[in-house]
N, CA, C and O atoms as CSV, one atom per row, in Angstrom:
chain,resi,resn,atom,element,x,y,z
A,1,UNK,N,N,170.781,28.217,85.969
A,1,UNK,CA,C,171.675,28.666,84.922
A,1,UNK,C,C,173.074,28.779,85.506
A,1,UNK,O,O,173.327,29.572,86.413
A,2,UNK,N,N,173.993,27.953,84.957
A,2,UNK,CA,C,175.450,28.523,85.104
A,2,UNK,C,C,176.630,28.389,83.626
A,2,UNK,O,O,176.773,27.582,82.707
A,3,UNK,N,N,177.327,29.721,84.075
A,3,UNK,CA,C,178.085,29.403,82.961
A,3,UNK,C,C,179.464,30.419,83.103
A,3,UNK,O,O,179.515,31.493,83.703
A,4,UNK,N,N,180.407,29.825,82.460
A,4,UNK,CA,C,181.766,30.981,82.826
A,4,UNK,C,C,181.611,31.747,81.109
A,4,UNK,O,O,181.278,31.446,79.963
A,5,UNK,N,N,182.001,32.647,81.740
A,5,UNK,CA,C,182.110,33.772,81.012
A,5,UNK,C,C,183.260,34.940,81.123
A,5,UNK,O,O,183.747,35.087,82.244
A,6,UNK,N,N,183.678,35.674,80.203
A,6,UNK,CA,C,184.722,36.159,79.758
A,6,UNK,C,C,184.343,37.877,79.991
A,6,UNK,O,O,183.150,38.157,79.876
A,7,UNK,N,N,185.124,38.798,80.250
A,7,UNK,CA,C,184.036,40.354,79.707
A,7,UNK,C,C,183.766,40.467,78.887
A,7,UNK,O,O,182.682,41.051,78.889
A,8,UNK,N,N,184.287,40.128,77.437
A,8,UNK,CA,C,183.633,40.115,76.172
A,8,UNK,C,C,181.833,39.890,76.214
A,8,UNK,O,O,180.845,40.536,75.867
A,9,UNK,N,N,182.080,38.767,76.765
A,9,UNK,CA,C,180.426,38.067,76.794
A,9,UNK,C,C,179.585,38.770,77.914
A,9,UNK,O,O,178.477,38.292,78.156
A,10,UNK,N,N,180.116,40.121,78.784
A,10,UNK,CA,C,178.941,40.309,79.546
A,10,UNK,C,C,177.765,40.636,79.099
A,10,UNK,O,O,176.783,40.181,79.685
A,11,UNK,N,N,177.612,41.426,78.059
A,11,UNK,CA,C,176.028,41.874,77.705
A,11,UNK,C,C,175.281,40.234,77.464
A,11,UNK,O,O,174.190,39.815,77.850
A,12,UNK,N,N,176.196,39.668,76.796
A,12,UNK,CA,C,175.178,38.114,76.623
A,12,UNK,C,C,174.452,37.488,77.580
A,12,UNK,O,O,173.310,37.033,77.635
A,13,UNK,N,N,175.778,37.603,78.649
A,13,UNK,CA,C,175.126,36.951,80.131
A,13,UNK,C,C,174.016,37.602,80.644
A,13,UNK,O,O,172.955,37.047,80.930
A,14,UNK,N,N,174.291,38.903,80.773
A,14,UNK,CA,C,173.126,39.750,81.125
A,14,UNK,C,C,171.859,39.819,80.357
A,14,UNK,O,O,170.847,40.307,80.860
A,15,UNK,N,N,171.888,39.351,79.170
A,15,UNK,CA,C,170.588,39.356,78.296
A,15,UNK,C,C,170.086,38.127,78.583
A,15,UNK,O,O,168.922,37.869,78.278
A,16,UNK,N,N,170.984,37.092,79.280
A,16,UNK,CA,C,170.435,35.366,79.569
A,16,UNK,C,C,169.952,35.509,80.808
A,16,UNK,O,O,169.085,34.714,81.173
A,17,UNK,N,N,170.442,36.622,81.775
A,17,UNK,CA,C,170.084,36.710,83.563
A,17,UNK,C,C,168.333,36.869,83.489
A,17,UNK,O,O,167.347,36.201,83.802
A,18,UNK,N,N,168.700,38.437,82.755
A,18,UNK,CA,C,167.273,39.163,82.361
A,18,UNK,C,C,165.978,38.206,81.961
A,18,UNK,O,O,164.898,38.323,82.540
A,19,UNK,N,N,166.178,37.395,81.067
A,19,UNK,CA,C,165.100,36.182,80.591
A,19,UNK,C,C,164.697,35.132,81.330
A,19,UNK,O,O,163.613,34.589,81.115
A,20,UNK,N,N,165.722,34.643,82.501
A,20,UNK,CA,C,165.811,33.550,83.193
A,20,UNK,C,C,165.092,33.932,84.973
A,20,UNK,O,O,164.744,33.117,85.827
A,21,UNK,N,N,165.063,36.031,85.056
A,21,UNK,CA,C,165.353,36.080,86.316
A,21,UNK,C,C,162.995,36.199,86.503
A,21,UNK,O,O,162.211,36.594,85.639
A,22,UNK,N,N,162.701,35.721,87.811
A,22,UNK,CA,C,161.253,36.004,88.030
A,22,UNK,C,C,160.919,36.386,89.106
A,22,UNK,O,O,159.980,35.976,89.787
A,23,UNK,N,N,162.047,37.617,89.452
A,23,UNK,CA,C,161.971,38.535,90.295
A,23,UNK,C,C,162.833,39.628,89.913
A,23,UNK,O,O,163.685,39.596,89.025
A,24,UNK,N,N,162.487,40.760,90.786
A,24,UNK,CA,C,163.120,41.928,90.099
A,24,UNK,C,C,164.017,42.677,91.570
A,24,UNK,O,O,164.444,43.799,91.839
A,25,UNK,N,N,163.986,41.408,92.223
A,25,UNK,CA,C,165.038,41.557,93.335
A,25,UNK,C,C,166.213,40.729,93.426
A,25,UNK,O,O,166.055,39.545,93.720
A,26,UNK,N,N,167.334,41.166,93.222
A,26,UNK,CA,C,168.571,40.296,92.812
A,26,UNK,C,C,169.492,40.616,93.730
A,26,UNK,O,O,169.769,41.767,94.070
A,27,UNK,N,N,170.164,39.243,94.304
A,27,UNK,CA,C,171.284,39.315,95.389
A,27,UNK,C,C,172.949,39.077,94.512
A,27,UNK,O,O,173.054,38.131,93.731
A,28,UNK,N,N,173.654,39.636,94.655
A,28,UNK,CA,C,174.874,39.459,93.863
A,28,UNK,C,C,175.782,38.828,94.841
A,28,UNK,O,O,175.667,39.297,95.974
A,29,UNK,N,N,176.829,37.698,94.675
A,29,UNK,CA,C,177.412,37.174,95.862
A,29,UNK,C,C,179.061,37.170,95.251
A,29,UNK,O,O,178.982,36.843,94.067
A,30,UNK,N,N,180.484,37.409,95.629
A,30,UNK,CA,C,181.208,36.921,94.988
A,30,UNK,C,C,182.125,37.764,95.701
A,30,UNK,O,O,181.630,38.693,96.340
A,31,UNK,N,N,183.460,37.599,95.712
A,31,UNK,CA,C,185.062,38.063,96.456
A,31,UNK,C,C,184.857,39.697,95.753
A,31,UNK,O,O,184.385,40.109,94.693
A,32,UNK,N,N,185.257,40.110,96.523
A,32,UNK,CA,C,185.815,41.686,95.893
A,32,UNK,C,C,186.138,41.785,94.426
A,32,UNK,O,O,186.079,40.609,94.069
A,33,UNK,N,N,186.376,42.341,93.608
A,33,UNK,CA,C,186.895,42.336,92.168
A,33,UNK,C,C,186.477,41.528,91.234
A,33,UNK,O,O,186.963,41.448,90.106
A,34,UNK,N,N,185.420,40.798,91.728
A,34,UNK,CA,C,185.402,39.667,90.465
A,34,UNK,C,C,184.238,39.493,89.641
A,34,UNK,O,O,183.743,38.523,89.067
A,35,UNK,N,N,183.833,41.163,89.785
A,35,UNK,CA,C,182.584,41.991,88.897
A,35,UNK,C,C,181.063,41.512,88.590
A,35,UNK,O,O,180.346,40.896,87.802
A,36,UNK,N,N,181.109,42.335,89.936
A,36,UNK,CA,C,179.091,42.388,90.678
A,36,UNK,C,C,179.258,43.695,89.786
A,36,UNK,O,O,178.467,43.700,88.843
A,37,UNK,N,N,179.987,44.663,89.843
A,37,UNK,CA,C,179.328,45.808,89.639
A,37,UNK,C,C,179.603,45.783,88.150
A,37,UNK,O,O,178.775,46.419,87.498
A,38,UNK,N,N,180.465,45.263,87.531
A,38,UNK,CA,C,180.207,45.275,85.798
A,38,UNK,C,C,179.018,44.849,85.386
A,38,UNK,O,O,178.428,45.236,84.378
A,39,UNK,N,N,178.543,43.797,86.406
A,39,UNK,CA,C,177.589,42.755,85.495
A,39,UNK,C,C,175.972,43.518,85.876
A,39,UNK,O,O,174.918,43.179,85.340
A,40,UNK,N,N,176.129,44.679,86.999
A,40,UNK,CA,C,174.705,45.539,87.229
A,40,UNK,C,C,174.979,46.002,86.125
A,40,UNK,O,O,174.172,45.735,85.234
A,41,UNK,N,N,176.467,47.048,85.674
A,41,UNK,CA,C,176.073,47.784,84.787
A,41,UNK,C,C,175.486,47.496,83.792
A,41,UNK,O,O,174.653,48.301,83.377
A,42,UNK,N,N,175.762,46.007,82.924
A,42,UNK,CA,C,175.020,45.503,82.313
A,42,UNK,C,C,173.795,45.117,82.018
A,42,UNK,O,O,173.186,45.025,80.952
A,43,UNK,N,N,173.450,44.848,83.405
A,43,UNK,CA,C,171.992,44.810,83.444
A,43,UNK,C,C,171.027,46.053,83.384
A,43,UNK,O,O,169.903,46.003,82.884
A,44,UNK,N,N,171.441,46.875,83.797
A,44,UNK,CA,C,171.603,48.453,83.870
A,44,UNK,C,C,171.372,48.687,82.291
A,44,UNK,O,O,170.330,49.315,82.098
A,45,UNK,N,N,171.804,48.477,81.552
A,45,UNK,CA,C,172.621,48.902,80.150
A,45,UNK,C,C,171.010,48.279,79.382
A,45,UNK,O,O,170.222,48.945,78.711
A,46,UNK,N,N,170.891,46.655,79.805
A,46,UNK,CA,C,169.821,46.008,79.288
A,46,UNK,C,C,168.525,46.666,79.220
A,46,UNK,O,O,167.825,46.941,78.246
A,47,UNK,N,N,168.319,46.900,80.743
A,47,UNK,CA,C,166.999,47.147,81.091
A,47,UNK,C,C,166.970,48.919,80.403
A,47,UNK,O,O,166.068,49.652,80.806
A,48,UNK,N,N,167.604,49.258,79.777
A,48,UNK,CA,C,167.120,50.792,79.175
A,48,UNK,C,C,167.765,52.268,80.242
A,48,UNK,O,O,167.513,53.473,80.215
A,49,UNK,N,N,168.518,51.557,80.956
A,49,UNK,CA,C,169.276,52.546,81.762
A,49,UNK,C,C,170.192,53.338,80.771
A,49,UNK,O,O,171.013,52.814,80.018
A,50,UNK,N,N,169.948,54.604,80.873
A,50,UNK,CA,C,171.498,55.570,80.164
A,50,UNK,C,C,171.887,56.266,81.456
A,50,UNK,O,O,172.241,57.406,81.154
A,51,UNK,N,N,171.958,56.110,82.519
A,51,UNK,CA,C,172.987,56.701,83.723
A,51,UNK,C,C,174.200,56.093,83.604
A,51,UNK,O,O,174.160,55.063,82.932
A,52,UNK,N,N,175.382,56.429,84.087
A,52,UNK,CA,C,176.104,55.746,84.472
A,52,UNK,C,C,176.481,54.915,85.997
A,52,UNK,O,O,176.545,55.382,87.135
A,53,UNK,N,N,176.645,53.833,85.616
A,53,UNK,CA,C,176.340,53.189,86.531
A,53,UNK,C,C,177.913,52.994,87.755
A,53,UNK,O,O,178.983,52.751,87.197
A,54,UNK,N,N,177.909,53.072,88.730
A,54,UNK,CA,C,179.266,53.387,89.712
A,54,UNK,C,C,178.787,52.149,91.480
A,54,UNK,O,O,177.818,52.011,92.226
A,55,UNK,N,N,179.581,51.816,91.402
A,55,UNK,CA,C,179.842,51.106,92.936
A,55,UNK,C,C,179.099,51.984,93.778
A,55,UNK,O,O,179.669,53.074,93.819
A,56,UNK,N,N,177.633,51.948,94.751
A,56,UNK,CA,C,177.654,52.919,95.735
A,56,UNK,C,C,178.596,52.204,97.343
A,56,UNK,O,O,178.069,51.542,98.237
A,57,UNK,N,N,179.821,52.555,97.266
A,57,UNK,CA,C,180.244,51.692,98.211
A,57,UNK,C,C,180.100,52.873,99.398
A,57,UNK,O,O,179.877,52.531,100.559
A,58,UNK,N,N,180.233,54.185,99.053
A,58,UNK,CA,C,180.117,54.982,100.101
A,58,UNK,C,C,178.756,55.967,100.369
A,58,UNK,O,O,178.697,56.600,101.423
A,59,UNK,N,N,177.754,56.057,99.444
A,59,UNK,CA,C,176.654,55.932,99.242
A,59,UNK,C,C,175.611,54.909,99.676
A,59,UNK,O,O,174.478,55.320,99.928
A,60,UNK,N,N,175.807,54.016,99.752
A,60,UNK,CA,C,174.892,52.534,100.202
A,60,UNK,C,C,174.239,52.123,98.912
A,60,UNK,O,O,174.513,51.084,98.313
A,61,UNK,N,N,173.164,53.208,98.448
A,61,UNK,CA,C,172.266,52.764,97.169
A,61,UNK,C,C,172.783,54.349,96.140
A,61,UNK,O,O,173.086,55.521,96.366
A,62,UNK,N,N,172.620,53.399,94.926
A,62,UNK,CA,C,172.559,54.556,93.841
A,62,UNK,C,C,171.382,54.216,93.179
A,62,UNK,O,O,171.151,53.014,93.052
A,63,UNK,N,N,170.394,55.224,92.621
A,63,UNK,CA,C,169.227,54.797,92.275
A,63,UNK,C,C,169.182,55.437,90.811
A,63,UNK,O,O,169.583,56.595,90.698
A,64,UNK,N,N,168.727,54.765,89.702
A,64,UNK,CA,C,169.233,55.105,88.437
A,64,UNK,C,C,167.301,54.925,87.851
A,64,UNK,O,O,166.370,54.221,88.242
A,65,UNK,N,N,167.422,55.756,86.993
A,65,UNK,CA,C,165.735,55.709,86.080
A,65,UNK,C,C,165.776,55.252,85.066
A,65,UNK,O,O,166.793,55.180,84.375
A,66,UNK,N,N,164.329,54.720,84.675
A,66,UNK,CA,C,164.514,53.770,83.829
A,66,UNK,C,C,162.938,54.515,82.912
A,66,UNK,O,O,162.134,55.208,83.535
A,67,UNK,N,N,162.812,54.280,81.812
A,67,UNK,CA,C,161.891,54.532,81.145
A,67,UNK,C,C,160.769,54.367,82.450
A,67,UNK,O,O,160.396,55.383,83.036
A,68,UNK,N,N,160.377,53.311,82.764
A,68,UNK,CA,C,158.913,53.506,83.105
A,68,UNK,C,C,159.118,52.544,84.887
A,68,UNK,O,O,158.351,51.816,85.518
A,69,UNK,N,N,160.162,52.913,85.078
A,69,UNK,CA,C,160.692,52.004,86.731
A,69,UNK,C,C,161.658,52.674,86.905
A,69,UNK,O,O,161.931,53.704,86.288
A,70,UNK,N,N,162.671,51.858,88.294
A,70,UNK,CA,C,163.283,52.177,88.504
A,70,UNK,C,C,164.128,51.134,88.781
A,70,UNK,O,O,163.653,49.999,88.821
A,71,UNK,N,N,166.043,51.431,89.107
A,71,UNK,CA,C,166.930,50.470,89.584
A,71,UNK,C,C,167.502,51.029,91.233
A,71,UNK,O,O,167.773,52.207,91.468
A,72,UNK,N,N,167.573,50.240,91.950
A,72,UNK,CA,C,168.065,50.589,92.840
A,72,UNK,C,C,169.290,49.922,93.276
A,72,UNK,O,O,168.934,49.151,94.167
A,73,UNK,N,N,170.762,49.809,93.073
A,73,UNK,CA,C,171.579,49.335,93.125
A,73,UNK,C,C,172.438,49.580,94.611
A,73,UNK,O,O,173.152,50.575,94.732
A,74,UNK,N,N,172.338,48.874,95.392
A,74,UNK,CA,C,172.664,48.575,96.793
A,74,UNK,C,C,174.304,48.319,96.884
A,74,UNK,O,O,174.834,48.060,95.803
A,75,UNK,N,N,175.233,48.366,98.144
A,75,UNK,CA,C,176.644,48.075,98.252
A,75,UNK,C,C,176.643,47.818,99.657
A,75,UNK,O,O,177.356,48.564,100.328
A,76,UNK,N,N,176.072,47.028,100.183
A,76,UNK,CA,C,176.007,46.647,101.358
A,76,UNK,C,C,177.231,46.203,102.022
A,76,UNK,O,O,177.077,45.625,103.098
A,77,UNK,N,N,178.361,46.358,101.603
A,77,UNK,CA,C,179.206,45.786,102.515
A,77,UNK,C,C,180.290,46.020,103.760
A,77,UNK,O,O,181.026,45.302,104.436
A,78,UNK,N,N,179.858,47.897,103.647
A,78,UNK,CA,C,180.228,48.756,105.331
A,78,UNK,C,C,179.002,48.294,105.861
A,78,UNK,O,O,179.240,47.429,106.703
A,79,UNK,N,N,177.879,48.487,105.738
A,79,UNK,CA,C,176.215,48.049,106.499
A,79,UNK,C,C,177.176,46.617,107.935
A,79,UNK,O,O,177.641,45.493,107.746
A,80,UNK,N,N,177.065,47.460,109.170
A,80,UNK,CA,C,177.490,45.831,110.240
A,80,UNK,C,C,176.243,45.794,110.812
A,80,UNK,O,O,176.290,45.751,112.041
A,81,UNK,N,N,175.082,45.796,110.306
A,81,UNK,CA,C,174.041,44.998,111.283
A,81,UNK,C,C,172.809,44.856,110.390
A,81,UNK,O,O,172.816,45.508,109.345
A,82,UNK,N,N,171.905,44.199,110.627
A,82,UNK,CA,C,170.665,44.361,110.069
A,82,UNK,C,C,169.477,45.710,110.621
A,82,UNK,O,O,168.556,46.239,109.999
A,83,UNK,N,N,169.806,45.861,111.533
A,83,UNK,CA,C,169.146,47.187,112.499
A,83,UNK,C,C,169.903,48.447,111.385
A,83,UNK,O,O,169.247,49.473,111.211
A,84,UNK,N,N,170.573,48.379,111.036
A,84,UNK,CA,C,171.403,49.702,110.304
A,84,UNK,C,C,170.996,49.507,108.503
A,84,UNK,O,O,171.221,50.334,107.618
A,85,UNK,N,N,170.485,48.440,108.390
A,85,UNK,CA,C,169.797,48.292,107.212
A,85,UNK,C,C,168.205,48.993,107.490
A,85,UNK,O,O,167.725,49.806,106.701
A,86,UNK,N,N,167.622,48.616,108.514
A,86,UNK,CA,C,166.559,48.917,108.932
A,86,UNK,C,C,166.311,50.098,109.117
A,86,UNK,O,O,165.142,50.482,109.064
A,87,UNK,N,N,167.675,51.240,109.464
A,87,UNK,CA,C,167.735,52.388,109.418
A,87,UNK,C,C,167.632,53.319,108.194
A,87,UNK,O,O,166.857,54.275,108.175
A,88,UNK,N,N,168.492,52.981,107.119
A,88,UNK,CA,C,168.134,53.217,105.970
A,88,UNK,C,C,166.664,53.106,104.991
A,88,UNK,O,O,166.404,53.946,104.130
A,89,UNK,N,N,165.815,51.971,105.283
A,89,UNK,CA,C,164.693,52.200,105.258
A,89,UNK,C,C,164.580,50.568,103.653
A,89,UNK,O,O,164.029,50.347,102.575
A,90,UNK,N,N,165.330,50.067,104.423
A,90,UNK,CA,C,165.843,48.773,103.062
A,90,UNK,C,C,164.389,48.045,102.865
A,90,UNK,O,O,164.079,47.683,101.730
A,91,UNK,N,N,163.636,47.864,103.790
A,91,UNK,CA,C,162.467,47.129,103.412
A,91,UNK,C,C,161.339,47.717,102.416
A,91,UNK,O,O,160.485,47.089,101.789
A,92,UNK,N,N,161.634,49.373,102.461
A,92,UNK,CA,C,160.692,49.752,101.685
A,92,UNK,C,C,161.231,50.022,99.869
A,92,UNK,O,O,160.594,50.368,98.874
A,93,UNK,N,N,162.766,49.646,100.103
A,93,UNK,CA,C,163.642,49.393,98.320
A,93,UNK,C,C,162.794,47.986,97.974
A,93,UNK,O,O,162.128,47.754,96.965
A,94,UNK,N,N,162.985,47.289,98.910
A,94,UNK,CA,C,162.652,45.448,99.202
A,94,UNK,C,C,161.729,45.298,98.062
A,94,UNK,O,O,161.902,44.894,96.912
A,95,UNK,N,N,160.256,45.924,98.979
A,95,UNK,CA,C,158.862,44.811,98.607
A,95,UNK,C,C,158.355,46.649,97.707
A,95,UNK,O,O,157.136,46.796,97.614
A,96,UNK,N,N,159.159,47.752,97.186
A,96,UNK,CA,C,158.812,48.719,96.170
A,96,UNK,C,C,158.549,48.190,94.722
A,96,UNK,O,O,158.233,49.121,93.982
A,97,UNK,N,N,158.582,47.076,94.146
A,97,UNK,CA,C,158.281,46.756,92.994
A,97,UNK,C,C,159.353,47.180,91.881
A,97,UNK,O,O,159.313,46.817,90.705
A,98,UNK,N,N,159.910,47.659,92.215
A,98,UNK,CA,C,161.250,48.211,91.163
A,98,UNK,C,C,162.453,47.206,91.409
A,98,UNK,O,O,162.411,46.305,92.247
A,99,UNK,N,N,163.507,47.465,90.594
A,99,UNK,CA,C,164.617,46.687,90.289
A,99,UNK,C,C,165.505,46.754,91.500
A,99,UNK,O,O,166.071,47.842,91.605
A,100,UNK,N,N,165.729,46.038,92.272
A,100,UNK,CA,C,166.485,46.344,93.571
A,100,UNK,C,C,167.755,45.135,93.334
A,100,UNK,O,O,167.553,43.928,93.202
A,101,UNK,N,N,168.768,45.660,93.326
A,101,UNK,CA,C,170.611,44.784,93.175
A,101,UNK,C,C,170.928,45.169,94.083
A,101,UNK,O,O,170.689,46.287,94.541
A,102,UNK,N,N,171.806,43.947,94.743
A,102,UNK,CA,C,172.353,44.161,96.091
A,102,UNK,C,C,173.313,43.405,96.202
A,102,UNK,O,O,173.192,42.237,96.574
A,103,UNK,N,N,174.675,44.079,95.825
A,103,UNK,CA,C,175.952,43.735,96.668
A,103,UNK,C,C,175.943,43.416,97.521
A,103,UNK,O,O,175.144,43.769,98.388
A,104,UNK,N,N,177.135,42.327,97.692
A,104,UNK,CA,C,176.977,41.767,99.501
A,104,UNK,C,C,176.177,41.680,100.579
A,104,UNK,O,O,176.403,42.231,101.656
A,105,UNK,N,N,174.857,40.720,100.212
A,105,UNK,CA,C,173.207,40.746,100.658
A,105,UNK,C,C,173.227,40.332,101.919
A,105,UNK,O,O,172.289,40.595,102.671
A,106,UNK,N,N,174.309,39.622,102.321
A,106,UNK,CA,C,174.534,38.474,103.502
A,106,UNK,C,C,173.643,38.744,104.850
A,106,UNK,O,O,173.133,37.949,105.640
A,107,UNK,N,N,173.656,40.403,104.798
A,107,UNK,CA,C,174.049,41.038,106.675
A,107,UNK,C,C,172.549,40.945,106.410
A,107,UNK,O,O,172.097,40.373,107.402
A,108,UNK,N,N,171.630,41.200,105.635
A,108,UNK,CA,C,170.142,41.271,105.029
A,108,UNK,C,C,169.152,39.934,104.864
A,108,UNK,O,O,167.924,40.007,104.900
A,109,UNK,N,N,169.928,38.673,104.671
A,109,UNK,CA,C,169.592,37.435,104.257
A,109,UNK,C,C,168.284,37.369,104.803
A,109,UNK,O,O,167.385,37.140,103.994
A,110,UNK,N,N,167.884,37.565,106.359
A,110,UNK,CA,C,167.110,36.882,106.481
A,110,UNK,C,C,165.730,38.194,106.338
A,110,UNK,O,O,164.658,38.021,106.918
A,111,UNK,N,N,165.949,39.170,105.674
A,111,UNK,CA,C,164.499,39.707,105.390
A,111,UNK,C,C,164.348,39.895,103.577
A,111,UNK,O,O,163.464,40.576,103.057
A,112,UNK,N,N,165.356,39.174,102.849
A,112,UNK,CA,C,165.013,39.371,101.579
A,112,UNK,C,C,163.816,38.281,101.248
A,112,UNK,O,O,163.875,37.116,101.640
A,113,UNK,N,N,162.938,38.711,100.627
A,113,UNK,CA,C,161.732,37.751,99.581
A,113,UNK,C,C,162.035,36.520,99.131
A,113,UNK,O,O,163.034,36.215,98.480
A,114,UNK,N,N,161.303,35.931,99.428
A,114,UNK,CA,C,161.705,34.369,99.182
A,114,UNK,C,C,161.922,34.216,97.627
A,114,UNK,O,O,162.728,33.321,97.369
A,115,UNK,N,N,161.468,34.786,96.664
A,115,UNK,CA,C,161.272,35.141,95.400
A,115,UNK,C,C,162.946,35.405,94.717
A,115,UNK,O,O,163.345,35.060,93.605
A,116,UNK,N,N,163.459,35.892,95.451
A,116,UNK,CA,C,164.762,36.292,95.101
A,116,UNK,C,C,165.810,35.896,94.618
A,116,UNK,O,O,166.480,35.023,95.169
A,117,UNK,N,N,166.196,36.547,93.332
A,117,UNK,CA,C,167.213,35.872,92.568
A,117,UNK,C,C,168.400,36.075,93.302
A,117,UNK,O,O,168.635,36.994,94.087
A,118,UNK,N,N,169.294,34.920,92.904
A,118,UNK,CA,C,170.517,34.958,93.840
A,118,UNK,C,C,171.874,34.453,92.934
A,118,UNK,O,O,172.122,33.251,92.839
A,119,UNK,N,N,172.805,35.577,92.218
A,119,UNK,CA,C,173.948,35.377,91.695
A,119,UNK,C,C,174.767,35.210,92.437
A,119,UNK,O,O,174.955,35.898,93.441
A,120,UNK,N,N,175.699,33.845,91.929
A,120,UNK,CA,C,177.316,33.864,92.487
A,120,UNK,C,C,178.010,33.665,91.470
A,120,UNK,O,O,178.139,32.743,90.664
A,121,UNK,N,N,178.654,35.157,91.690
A,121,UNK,CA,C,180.169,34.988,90.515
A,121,UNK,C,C,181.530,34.748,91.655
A,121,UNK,O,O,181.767,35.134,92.800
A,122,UNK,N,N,182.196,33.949,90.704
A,122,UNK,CA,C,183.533,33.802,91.277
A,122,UNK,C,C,184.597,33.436,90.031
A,122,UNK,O,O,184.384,32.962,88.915
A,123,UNK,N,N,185.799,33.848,90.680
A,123,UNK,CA,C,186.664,33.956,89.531
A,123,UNK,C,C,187.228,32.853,89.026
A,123,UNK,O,O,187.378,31.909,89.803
A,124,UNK,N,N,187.715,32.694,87.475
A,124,UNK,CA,C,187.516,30.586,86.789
A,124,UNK,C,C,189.492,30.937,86.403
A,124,UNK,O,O,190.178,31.830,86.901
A,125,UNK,N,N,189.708,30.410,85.900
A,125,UNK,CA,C,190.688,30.229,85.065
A,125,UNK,C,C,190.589,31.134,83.808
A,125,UNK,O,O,189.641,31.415,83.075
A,126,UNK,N,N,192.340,31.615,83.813
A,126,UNK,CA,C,192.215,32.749,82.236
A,126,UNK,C,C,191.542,33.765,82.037
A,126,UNK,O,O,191.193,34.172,80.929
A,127,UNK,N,N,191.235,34.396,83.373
A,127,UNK,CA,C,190.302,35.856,83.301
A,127,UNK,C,C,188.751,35.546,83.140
A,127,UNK,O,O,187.951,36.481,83.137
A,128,UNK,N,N,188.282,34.078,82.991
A,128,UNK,CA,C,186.671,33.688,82.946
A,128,UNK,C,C,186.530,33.685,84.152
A,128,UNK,O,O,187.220,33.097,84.984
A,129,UNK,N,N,185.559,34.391,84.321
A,129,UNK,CA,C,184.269,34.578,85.426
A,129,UNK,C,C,183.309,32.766,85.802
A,129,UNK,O,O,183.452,31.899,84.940
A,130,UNK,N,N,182.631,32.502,86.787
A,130,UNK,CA,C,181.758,31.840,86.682
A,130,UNK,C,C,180.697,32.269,87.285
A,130,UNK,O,O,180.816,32.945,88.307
A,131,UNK,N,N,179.127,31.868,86.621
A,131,UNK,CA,C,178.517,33.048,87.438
A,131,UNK,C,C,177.219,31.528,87.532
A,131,UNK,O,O,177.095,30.636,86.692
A,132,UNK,N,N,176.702,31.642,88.387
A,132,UNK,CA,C,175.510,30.621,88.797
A,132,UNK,C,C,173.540,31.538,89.083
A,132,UNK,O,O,173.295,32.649,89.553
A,133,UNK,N,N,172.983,30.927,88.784
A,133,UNK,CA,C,171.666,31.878,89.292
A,133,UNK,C,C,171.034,30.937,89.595
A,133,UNK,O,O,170.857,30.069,88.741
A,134,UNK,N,N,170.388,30.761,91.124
A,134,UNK,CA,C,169.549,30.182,91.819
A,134,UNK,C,C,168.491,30.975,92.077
A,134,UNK,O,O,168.673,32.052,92.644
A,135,UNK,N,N,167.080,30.510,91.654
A,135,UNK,CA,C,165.970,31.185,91.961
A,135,UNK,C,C,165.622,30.965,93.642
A,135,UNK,O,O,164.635,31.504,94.143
């Protein structure tokens, strides 16, 4: 799936991610500002979340409830090692069966699930977004 998109259209995109995604572990990839964390909230918003949803950039994970699961929304991008992921206890968010989003996945790559959805947004022309999903 790819397609540029506008903020108007985020809930759309997010209702097309949601249908398309066959894992419930999602890597978000894209420059600073050019809205990983709008497009969780959205997904957030989809999946039956009423928290509000916030960047954990100084937090690491913010973990939000969901009717009958959970989201675990990751900000990996102070994290400098994979040993300091390992410290936090990331493998057991990993293979927990709940909704796990993860900002800036890179430092992590090589212990995420082969299963794993993998967004890249980057910024288009005229304030459109482009956003790609590779299973």
């Amino acid at each position: 799936m790819q397609r540029d998109y506008n903020l108007q259209d985020i809930e759309a995109i997010a209702q097309a991610l949601l249908a398309n995604f066959k894992s419930k572990v999602i890597l978000l990839y894209g420059e600073m500002g050019v809205g990983k964390t709008t497009l969780i909230r959205s997904l957030a918003k989809q999946l039956g979340c009423e928290d509000e949803v916030q960047s954990p950039t100084y937090s690491i994970v913010n973990e939000y409830v969901l009717k009958n699961d959970k989201i675990y929304h990751f900000d990996l991008y102070r994290i400098e090692s994979l040993e300091e992921a390992y410290n936090f206890g990331i493998e057991e968010y990993l293979y927990s069966g709940s909704w796990v989003i993860i900002e800036w996945p890179e430092i992590i790559e090589s212990i995420i699930p082969d299963d794993s959805e993998k967004i890249s947004i980057s910024a288009s022309k005229n304030n459109y977004r482009n956003i790609r999903l590779n299973h």
